[in-house]
Wavefront OBJ file of the C-alpha trace (Angstrom):
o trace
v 170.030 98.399 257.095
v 171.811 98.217 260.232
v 169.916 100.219 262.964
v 171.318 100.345 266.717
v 168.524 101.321 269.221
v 170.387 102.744 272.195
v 168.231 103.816 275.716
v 171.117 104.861 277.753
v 170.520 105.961 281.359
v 169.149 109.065 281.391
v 170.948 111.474 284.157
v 169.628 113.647 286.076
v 168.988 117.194 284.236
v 168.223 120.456 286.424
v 164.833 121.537 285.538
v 163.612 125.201 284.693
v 160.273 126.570 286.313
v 157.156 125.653 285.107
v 156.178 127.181 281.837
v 152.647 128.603 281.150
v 150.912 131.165 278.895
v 151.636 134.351 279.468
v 154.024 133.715 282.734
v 157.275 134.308 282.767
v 159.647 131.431 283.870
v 161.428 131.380 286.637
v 164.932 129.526 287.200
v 164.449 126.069 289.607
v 166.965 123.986 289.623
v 166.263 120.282 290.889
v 166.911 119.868 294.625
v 169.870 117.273 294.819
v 171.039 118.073 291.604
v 174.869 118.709 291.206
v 176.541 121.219 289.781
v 177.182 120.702 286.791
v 173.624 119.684 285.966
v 172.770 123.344 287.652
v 175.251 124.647 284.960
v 173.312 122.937 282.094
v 170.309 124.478 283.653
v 171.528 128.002 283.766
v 173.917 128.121 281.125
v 177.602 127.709 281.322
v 179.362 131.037 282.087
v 182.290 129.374 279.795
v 180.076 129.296 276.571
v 180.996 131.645 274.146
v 180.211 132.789 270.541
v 183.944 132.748 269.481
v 184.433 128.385 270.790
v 186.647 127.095 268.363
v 185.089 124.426 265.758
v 185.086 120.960 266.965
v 184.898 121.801 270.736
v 182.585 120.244 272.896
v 179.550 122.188 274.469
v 177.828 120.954 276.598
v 175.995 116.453 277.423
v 178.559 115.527 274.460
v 176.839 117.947 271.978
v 179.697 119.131 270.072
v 179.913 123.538 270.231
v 178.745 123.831 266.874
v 180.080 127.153 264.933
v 176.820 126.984 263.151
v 173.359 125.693 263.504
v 170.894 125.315 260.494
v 167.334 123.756 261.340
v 164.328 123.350 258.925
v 160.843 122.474 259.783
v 158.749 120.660 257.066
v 155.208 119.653 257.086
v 152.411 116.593 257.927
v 154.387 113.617 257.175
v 154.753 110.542 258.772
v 158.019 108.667 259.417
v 156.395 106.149 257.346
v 155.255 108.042 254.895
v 158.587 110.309 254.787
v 160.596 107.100 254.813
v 158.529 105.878 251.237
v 159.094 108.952 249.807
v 161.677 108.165 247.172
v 163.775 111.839 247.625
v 163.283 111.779 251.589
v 164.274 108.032 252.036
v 167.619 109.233 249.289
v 168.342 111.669 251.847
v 168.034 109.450 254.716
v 170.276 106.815 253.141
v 172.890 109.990 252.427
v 173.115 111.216 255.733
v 172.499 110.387 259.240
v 168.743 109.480 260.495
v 167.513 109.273 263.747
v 164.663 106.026 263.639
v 162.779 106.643 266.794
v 162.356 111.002 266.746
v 158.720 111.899 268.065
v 156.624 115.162 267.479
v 155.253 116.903 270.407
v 151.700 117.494 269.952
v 148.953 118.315 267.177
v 148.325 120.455 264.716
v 151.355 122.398 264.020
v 151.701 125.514 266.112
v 152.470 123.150 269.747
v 155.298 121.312 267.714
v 157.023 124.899 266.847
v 156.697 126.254 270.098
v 157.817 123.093 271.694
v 161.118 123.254 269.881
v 161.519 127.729 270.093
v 160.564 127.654 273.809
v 160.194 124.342 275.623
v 156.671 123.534 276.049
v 153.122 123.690 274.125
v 151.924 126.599 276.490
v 148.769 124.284 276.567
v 147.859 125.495 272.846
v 146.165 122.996 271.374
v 145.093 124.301 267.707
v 146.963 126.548 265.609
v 145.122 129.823 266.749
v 146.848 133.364 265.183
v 146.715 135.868 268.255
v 147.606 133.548 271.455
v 150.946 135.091 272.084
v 153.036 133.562 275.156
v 154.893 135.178 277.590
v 158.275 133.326 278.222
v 161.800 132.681 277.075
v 162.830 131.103 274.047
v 165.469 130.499 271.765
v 165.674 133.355 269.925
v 165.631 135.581 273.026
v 168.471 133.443 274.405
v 170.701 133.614 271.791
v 170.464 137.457 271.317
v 171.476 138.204 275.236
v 174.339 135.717 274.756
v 175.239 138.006 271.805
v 175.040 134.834 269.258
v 174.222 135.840 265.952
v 170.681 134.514 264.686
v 168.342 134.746 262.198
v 164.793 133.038 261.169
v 163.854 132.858 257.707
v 160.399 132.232 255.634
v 159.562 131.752 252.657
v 156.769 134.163 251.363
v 157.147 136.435 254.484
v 156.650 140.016 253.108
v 159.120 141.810 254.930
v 161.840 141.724 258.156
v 158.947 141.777 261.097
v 156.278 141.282 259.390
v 153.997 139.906 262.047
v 150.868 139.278 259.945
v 149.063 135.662 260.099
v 149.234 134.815 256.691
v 150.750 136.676 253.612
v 150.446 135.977 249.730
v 148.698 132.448 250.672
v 151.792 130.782 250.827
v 153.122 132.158 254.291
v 151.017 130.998 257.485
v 152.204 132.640 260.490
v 151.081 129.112 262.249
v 154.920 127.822 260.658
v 156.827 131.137 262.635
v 156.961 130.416 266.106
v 158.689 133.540 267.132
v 155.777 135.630 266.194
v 154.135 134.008 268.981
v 156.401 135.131 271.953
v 155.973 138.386 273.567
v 159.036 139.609 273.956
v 159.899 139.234 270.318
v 156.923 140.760 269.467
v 157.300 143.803 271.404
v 160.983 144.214 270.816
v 161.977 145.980 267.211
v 165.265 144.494 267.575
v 164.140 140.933 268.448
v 161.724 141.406 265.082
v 163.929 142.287 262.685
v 165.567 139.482 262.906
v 162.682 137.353 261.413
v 163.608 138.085 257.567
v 161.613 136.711 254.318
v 163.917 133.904 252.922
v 165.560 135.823 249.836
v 167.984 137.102 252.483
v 169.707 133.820 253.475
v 170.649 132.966 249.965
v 173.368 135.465 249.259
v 174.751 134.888 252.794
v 175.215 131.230 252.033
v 177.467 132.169 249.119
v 179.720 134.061 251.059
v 181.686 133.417 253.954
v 180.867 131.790 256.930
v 181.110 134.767 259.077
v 178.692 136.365 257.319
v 175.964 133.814 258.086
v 174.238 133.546 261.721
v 175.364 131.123 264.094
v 171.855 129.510 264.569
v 169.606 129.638 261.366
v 165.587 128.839 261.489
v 164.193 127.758 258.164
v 160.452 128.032 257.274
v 159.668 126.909 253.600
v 156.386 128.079 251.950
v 153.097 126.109 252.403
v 153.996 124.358 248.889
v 157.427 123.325 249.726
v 156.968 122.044 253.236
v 154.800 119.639 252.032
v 151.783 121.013 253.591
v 149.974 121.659 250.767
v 151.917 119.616 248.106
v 152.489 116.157 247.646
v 155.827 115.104 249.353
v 157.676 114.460 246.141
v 157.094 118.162 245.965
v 158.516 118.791 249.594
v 161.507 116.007 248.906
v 162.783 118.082 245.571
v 162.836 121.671 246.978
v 164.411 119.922 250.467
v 167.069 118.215 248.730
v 167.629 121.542 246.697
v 167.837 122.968 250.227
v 169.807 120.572 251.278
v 172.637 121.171 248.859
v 172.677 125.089 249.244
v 173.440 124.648 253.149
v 176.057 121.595 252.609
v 178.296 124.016 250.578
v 177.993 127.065 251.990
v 181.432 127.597 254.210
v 179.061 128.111 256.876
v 178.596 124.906 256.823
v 181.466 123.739 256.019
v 182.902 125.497 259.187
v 181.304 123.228 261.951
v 178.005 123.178 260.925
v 175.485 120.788 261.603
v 171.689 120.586 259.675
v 168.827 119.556 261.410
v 165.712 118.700 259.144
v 162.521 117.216 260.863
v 158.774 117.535 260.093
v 156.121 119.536 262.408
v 153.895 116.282 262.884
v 152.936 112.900 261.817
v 150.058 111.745 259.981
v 147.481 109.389 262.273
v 149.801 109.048 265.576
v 149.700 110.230 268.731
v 152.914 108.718 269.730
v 155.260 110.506 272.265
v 158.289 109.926 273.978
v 158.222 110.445 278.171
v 160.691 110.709 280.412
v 163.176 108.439 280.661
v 162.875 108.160 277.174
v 159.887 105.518 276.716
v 157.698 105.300 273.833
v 153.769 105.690 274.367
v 151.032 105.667 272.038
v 149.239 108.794 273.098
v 150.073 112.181 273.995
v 152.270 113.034 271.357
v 152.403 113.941 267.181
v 153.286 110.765 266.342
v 156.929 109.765 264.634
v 158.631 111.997 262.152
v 161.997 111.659 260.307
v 164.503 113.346 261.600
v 167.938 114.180 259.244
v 171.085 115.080 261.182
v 173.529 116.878 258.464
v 177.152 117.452 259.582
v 181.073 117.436 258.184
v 182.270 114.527 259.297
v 179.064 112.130 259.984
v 179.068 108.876 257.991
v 177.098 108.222 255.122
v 174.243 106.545 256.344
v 174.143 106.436 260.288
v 171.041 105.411 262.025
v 170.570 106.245 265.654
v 167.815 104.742 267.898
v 167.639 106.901 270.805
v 164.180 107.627 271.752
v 164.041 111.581 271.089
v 161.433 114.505 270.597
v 161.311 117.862 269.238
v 162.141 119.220 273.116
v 165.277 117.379 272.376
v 166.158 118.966 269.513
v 165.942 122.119 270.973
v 167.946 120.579 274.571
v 170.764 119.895 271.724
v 171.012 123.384 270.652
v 171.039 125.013 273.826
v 173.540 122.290 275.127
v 175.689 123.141 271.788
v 176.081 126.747 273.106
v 175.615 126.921 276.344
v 172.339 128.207 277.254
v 169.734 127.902 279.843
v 167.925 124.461 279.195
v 163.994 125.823 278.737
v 160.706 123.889 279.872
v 160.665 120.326 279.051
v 164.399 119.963 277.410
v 165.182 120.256 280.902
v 164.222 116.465 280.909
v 164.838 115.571 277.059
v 167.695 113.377 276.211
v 170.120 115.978 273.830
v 171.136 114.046 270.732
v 174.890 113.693 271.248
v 174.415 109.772 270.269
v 174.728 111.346 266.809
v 178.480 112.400 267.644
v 179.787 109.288 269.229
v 180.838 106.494 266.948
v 179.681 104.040 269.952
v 175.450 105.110 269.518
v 175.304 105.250 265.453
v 176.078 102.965 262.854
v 176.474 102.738 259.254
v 173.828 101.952 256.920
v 174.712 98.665 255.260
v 171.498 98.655 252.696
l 1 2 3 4 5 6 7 8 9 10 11 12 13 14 15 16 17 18 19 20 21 22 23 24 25 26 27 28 29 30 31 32 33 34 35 36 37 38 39 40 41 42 43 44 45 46 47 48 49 50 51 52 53 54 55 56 57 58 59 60 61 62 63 64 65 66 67 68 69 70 71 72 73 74 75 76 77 78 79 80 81 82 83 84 85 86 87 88 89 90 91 92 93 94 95 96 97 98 99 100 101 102 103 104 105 106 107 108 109 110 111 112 113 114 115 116 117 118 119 120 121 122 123 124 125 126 127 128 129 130 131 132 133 134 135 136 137 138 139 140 141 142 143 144 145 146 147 148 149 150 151 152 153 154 155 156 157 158 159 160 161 162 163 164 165 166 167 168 169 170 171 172 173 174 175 176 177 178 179 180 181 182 183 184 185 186 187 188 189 190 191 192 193 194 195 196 197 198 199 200 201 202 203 204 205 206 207 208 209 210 211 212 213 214 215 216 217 218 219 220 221 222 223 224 225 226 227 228 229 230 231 232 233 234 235 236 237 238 239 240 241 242 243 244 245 246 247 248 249 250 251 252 253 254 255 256 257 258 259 260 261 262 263 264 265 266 267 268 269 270 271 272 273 274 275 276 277 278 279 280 281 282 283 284 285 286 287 288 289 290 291 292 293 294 295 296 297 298 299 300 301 302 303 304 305 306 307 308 309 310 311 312 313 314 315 316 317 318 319 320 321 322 323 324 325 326 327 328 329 330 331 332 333 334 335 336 337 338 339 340 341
């Protein structure tokens, strides 16, 4: 297998306020820092909904027309990687080798990639609701369509920590933030999975622009082996790859929550330590157009997963994407390679 680890120099990025429970941020951008950086801090006034596919956003990250994400469960890169249907996926499409959670247990690594930070929550408590910006939020007040979906969630809004034991509220990040809480039209738009099937049969305009992805307890892998997890993901997998949403600029990210037994982490400028982290997890990168097989070796995290999002479409950069590296190295031929195993 041919892997290229690439550590480019990282720029400087602008950096948002501070982020804390129950505070609301406030926009600081980096003394020094150019323009352009303060543009990928505050969003680019250029950015809009209607960017042609294949357009550039924002760091290299192309403007996606559509954004799919999925968050499985507790597995290790390792462990992910020996899993005969995960490692079939990763040899199918493009993998990034060196991808780091944020934190332990599971709530911290959802917020980290909805709003930027871990809000210092270290346990995946039901009623510690945080005050701030986040994805979601974002995306409605730059009028892009989006929608998060869960498997065994009741109904739209249902705020409820668990449901049916199958749905843990733990796995919906949005639930967590204020603001979507408190706002009926921020709360519809988390919807119980049924939903996003039909949409993916029709056309693409039908389907959000950004799509969040929560399977059940089973499916994730959290409370099934991960033979389990690999069938109903490469099911999943399938139903979003043909979908003309898809089809029309799209691009599927699929990473896990945490690792197994690591505390790994990825700091600023993108170096590897073993401790204040959730250890390595696979990441999948799933877009027309990628080749079969492409390994990148960019040290990244969940915050830059969420940096490549907002870079895709223009939005403020939140908490610590502010200093992740986005994962453009996926889109340049020069930073990924093909697979030769």
């Amino acid at each position: 297998m041919g892997v290229m680890s690439v550590h480019p120099p990282r720029r400087l990025r602008a950096r948002v306020g501070s982020v804390v429970v129950s505070v609301t941020l406030g926009l600081g951008i980096a003394a020094g820092a150019s323009a352009s950086l303060a543009s990928r801090a505050s969003g680019s006034a250029s950015a809009r909904a209607g960017r042609p596919a294949g357009s550039v956003g924002r760091a290299g990250v192309p403007a996606f027309r559509h954004v799919f994400v999925v968050m499985m469960e507790n597995l290790s890169y390792a462990g992910a990687m020996s899993t005969p249907g995960l490692a079939a996926l990763a040899k199918r499409y493009a993998l990034a080798t060196d991808y780091y959670a944020a934190s332990h247990p599971s709530l911290p690594n959802y917020l980290a990639v909805t709003g930027g930070s871990t809000f210092g929550i270290s346990s995946d408590c039901t009623d510690c609701y945080v005050k701030a910006p986040n994805l979601l939020s974002q995306l409605v007040t730059r009028k892009i369509p989006v929608g998060a979906y869960f498997e065994g969630l009741p109904s739209a809004c249902d705020l409820a920590p668990y449901a049916g034991g199958n749905y843990a509220g733990k796995h919906n990040p949005f639930r967590y933030f204020v603001d979507i809480r408190t706002s009926r039209k921020l709360c519809r738009l988390l919807q119980p999975a049924a939903r996003l099937g039909p949409l993916l049969k029709g056309p693409a305009a039908g389907v959000p622009r950004v799509v969040w992805f929560t399977p059940n307890l089973c499916n994730d892998g959290h409370d099934c082996p991960p033979s389990t997890a690999a069938a109903w993901l490469t099911r999943f997998v399938g139903e979003v790859t043909t979908s003309a949403a898809w089809k029309d600029g799209g691009v599927l990210f699929v990473t896990w929550d945490e690792s197994e037994g690591s505390n790994a982490a990825v700091v600023p400028p993108g170096r590897v330590v073993s401790s204040g982290g959730g250890g390595q997890v696979m990441m999948l990168v799933i877009a027309p157009g990628l080749r079969r097989g492409l390994r990148v070796g960019v040290a990244y995290n969940h915050y830059s997963l969420l940096a490549t999002i907002e870079d895709a479409f223009g939005l403020p950069l939140l908490g610590h994407a502010t200093s992740a590296t986005p994962m453009s190295a996926f889109f340049s031929a020069k930073t990924a390679v093909r697979s030769r195993s």
